[in-house]
Backbone bond lengths (Angstrom), bond angles and torsions (degrees), N, CA, C in turn:
res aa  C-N    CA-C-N  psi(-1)  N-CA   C-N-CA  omega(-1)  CA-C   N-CA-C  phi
1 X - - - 1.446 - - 1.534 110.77 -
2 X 1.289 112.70 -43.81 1.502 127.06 -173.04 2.183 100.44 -54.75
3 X 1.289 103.72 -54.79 1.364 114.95 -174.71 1.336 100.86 -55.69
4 X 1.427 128.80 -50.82 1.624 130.13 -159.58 1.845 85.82 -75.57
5 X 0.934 129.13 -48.84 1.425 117.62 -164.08 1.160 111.07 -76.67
6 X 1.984 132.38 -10.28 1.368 135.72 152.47 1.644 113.64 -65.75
7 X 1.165 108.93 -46.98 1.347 106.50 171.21 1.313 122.27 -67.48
8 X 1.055 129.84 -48.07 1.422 128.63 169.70 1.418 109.72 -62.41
9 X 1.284 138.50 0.74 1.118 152.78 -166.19 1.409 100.53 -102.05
10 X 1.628 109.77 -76.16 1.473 113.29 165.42 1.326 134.06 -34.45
11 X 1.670 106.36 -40.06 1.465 103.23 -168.98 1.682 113.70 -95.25
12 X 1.459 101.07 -7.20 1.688 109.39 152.35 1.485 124.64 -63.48
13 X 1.216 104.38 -59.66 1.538 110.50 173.13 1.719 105.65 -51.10
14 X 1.284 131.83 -60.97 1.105 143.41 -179.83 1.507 96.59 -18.60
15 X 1.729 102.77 -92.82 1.225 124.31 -179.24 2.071 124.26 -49.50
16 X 1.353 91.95 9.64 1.330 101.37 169.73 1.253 116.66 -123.99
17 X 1.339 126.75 1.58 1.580 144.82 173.67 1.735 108.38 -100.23
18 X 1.817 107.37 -42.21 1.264 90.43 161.68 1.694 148.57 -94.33
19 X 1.681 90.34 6.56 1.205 91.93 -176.91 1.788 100.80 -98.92
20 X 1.635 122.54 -12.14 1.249 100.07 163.84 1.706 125.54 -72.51
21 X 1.171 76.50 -21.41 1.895 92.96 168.03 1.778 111.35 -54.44
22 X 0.879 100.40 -44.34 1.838 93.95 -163.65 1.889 79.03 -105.10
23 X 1.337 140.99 48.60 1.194 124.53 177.24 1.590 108.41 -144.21
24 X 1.836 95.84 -13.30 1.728 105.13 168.62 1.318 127.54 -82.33
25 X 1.082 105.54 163.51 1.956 107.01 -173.21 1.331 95.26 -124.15
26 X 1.301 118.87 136.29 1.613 124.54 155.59 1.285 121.85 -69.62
27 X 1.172 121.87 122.77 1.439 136.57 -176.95 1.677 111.88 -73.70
28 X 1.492 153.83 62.80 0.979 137.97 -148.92 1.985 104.03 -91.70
29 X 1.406 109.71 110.40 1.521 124.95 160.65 1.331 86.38 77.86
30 X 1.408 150.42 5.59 1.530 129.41 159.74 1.601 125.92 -139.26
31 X 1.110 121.89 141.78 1.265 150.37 -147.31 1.763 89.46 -88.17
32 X 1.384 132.68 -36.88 0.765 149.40 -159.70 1.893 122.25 -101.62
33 X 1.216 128.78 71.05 1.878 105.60 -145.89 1.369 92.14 -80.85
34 X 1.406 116.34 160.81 1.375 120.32 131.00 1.629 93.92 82.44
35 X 1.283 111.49 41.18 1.634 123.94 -169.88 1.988 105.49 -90.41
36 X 1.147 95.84 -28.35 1.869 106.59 167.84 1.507 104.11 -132.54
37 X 1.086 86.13 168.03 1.702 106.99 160.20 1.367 123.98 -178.00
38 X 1.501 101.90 111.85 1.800 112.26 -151.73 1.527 88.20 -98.40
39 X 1.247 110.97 153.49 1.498 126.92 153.64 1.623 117.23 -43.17
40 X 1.491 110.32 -53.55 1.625 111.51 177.76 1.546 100.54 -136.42
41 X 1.276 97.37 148.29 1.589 110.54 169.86 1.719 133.77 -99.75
42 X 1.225 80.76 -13.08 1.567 94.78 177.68 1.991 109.69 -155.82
43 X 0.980 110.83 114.43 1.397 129.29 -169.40 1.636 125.55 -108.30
44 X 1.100 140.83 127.68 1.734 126.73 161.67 1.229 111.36 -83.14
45 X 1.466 133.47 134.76 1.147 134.15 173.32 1.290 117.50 -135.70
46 X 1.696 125.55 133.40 1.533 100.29 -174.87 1.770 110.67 -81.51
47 X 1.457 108.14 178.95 1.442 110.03 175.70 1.496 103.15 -81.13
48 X 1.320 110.90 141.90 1.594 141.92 173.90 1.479 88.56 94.13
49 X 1.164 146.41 40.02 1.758 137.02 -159.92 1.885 101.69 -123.16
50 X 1.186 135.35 162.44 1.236 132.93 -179.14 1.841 84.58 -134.11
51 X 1.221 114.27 160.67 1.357 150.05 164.38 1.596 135.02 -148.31
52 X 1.399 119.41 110.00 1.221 123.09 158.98 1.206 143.60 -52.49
53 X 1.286 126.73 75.76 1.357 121.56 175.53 1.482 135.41 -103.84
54 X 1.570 93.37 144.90 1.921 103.84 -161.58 1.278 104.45 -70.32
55 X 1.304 137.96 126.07 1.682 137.56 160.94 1.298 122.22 -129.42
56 X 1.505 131.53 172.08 1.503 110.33 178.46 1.620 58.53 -160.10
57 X 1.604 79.57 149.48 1.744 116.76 -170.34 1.790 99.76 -131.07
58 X 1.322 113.29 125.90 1.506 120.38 -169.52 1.464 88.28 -86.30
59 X 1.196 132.10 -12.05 1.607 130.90 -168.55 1.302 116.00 -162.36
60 X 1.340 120.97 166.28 1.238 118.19 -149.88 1.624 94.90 -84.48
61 X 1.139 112.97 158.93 1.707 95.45 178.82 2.066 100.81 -158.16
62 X 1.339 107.06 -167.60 1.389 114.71 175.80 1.651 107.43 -139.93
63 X 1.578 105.95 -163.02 1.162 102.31 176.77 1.496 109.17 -147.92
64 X 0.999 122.62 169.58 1.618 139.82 176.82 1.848 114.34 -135.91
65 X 1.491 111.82 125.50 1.409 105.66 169.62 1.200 107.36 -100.25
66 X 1.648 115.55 134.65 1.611 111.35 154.66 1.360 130.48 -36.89
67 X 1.296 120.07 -174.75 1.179 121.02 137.38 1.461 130.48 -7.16
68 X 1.085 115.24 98.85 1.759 117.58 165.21 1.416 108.99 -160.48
69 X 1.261 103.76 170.82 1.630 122.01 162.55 1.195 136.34 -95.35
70 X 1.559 138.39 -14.82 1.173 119.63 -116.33 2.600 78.81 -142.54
71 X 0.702 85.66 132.20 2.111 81.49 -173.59 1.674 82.69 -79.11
72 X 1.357 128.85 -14.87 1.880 106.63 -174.83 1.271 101.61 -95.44
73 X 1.438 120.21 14.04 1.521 124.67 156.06 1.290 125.02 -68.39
74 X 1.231 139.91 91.31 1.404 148.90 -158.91 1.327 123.84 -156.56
75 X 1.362 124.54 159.47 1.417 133.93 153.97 1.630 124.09 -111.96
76 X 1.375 107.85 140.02 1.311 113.08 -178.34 1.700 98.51 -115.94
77 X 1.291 100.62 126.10 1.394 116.27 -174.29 1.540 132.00 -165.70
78 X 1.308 119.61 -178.91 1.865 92.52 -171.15 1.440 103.96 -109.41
79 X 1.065 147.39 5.92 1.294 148.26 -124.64 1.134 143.87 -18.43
80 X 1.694 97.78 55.18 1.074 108.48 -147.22 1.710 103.64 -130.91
81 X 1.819 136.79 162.27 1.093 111.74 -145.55 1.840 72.33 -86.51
82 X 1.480 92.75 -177.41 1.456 91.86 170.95 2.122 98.53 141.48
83 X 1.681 111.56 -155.97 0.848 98.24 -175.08 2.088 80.32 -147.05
84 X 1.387 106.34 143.16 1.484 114.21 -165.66 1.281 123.34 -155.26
85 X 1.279 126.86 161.95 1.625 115.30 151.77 1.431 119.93 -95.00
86 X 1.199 99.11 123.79 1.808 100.86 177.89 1.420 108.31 -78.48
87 X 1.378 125.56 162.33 1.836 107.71 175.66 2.020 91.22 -129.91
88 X 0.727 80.54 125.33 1.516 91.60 -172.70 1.685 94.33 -103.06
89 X 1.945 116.74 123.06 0.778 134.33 136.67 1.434 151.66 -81.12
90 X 1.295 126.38 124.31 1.748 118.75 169.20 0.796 96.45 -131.69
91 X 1.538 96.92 147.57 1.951 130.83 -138.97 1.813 76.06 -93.02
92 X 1.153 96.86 151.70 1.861 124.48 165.11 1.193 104.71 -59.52
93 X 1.578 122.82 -35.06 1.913 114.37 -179.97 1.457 90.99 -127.25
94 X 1.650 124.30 85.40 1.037 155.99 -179.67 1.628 104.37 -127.74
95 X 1.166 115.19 104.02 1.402 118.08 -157.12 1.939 103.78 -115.90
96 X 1.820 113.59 -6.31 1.074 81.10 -179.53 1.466 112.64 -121.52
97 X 1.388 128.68 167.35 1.166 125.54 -146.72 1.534 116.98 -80.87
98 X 1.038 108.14 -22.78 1.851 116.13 173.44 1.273 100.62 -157.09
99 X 1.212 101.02 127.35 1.444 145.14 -170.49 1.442 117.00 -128.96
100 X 1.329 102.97 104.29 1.896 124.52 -172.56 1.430 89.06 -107.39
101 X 1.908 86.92 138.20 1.593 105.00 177.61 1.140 83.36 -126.28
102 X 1.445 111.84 138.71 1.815 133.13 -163.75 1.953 94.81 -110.91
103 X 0.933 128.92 136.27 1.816 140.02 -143.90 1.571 70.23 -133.66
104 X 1.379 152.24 139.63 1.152 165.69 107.82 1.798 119.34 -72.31
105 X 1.222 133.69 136.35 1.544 136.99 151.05 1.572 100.66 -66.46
106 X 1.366 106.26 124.54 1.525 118.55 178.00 1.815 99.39 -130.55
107 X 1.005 142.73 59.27 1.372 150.56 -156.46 1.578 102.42 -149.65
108 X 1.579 88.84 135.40 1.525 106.38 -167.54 1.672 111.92 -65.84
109 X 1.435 106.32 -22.25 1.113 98.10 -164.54 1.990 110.04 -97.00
110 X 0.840 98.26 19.54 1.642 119.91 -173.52 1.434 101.49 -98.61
111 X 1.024 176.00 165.87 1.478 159.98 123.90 1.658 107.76 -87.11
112 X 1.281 127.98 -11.70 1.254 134.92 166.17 1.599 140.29 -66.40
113 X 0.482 178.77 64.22 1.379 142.81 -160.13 1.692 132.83 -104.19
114 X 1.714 96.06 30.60 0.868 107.26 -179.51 1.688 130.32 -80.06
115 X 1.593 97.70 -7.42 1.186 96.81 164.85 1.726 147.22 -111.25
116 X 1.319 99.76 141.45 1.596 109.34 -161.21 1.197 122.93 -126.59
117 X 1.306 116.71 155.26 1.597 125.36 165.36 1.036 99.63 -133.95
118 X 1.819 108.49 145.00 1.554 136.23 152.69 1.147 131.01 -86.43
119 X 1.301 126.49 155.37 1.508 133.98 156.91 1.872 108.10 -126.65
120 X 1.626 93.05 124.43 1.458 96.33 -177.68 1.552 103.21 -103.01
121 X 1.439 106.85 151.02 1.854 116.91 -161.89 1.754 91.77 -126.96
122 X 1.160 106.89 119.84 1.259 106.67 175.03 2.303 109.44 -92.42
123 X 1.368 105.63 100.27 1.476 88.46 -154.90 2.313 103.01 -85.22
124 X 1.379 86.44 130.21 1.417 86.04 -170.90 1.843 103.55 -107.97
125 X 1.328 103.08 154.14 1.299 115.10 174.86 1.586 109.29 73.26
126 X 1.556 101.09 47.41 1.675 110.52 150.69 1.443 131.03 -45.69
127 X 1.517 117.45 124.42 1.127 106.21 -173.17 1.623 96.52 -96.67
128 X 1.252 100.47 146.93 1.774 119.68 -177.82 1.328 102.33 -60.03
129 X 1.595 112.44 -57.22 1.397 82.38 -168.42 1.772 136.16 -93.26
130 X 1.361 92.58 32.48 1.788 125.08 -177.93 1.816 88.32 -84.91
131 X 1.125 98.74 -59.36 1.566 100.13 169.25 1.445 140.77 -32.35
132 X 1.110 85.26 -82.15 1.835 107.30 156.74 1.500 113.49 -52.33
133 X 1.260 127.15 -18.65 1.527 106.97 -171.98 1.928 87.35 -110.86
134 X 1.428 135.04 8.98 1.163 135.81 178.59 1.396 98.19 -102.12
135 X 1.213 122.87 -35.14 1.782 131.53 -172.69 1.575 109.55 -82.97
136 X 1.702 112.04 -1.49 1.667 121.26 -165.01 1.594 90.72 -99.55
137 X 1.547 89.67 -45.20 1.724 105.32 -162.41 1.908 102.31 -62.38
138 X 1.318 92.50 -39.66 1.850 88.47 -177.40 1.690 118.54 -62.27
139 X 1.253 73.66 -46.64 2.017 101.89 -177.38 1.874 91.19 -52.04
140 X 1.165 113.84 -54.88 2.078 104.53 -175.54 1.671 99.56 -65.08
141 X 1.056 125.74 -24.42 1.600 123.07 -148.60 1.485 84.12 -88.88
142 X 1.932 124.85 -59.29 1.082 117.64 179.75 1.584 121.54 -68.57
143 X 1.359 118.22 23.37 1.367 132.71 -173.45 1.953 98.90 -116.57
144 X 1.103 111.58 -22.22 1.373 113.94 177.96 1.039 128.84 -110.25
145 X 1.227 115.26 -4.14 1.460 145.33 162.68 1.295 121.93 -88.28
146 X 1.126 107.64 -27.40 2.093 127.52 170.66 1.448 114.35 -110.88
147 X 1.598 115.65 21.99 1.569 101.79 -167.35 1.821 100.02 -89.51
148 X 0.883 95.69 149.14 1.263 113.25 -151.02 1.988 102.99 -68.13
149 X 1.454 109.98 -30.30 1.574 117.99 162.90 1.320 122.96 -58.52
150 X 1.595 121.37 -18.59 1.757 125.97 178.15 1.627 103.21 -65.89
151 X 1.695 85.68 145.11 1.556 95.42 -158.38 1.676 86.42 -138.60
152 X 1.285 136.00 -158.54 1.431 138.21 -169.69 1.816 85.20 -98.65
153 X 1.245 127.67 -48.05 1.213 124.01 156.19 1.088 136.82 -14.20
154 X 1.282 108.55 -87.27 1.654 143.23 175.81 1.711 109.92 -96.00
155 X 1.494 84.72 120.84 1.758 76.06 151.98 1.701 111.31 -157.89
156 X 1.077 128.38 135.99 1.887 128.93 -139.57 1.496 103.59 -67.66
157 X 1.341 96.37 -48.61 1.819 105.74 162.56 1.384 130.53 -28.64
158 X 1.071 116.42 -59.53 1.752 133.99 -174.24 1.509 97.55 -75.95
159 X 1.515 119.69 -38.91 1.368 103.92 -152.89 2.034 104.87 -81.24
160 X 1.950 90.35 -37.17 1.463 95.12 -170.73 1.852 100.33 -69.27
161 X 1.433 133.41 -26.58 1.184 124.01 -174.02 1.713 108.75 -70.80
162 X 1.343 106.68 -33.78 1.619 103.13 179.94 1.158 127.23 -69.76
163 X 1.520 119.35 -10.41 1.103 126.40 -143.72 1.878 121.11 -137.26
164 X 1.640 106.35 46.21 1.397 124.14 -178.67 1.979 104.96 -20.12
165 X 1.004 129.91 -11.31 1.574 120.81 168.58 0.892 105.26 -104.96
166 X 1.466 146.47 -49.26 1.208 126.22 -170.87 1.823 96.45 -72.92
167 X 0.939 112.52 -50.73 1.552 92.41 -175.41 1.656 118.24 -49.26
168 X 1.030 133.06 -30.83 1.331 131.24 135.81 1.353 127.60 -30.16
169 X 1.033 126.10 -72.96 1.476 144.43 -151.86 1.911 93.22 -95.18
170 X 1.364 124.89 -10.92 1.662 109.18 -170.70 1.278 102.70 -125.43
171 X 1.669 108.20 -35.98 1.354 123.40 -157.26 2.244 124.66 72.74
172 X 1.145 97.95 -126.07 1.242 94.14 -171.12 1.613 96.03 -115.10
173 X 1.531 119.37 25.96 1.605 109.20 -170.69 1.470 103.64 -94.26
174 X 0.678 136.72 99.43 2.080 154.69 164.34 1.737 97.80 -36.85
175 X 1.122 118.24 -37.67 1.563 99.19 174.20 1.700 110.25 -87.94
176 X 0.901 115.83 -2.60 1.548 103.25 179.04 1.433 94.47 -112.21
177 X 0.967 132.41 -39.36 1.961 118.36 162.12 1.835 118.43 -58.46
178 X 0.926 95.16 -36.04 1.702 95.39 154.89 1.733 113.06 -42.34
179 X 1.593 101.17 -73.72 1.429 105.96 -161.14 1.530 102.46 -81.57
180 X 1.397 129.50 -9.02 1.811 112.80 161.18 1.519 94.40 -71.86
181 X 1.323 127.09 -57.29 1.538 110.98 -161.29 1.770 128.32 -48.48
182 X 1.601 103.53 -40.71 1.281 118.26 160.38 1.784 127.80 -62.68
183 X 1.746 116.10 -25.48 1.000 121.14 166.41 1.459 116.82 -50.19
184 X 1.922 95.50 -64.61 1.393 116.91 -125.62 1.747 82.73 -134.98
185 X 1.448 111.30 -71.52 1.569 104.80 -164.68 1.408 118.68 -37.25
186 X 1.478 138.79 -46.54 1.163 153.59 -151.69 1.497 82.26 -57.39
187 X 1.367 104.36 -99.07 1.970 120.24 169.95 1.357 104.69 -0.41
188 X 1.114 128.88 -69.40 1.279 143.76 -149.51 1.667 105.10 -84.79
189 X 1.537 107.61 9.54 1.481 105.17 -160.20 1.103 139.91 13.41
190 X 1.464 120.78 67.39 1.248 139.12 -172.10 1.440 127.17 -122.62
191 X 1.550 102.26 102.37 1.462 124.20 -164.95 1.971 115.40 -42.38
192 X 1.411 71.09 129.35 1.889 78.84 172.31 1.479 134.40 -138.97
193 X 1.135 87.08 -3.93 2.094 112.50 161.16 1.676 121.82 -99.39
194 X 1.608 109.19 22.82 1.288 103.08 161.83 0.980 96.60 175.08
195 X 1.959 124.39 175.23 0.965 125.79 -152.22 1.653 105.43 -112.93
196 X 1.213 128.31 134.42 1.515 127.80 -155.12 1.343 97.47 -121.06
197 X 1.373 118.72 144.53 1.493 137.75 -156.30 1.628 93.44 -95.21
């Protein structure tokens, strides 16, 4: 009797070791599972285009965009836990080719917020000259950043980004932000060796 009730013993336990086995899920990088769940994860969309997508959020959360160019690159959404349509925008001069929006848990009752999901947008039907006027804009920026008058003082970069009038009133020219800063900026104590919040 003793033997039949070891064996029947064993082959319970057995069958209860392998079925938690084939009954676990791997948790990959979050503490948290199953924190979104979008309709699609990866999408084509052209530039200037909107898309609706279905998600439900177990918690309240936010978002982050990668890499892009374009300010009509955005999401409209509630950030809130629940279940919704998100409308996912890319801007008309949206120049880069996939564009991941990072879904974060931002909820008090989470203490983390390390966990996330993406959706990658493959954006089709770039317009060229969204391009070209993003490849002009770098080309002046790395022109004001290398102008040859930046000193530990001065440097054309810092001064034209801080400074919503002169970028108006000078544009992106490094020799004429030179000579307002030496006029006028100095006096006016107005930073030009770093970038001011």
């Amino acid at each position: 009797m003793k033997s039949i009730f070891r064996r029947l013993t064993a082959v319970i336990c057995s069958a209860l070791i392998i079925s938690l086995s084939f009954g676990a899920k791997a948790q990959a990088g979050s503490s948290i599972p199953f924190a979104f769940d979008f309709g699609e994860t990866v999408l084509k969309m052209d530039a200037g285009s909107t898309h609706d997508l279905w998600m439900i959020s177990h918690f309240d959360y936010t978002y982050y965009i990668g890499p892009h160019t374009s300010a009509g690159t955005y999401v409209e959404c509630t950030f809130k836990e629940g279940s919704e349509y998100a409308r996912l925008h890319i801007g008309a001069d949206e120049t880069v080719k996939n564009v991941f929006f990072y879904f974060y848990v931002d909820d008090k009752r989470v203490g983390s917020t390390d966990c996330y999901d993406c959706i990658e947008v493959y954006v089709q039907k770039i317009d060229p000259a969204a391009v070209q006027n993003v490849q002009a804009h770098q080309a002046a920026i790395d022109a004001l950043k290398n102008y040859s008058g930046n000193t530990a003082e001065f440097n054309a970069m810092y001064y034209y980004y801080n400074y919503k009038d002169l970028q108006d009133a000078f544009g992106m020219d490094p020799a004429r932000l030179l000579e307002h800063y030496n006029a006028f900026g100095k006096n006016e104590h107005r930073v030009a060796n770093r970038f001011i919040v």
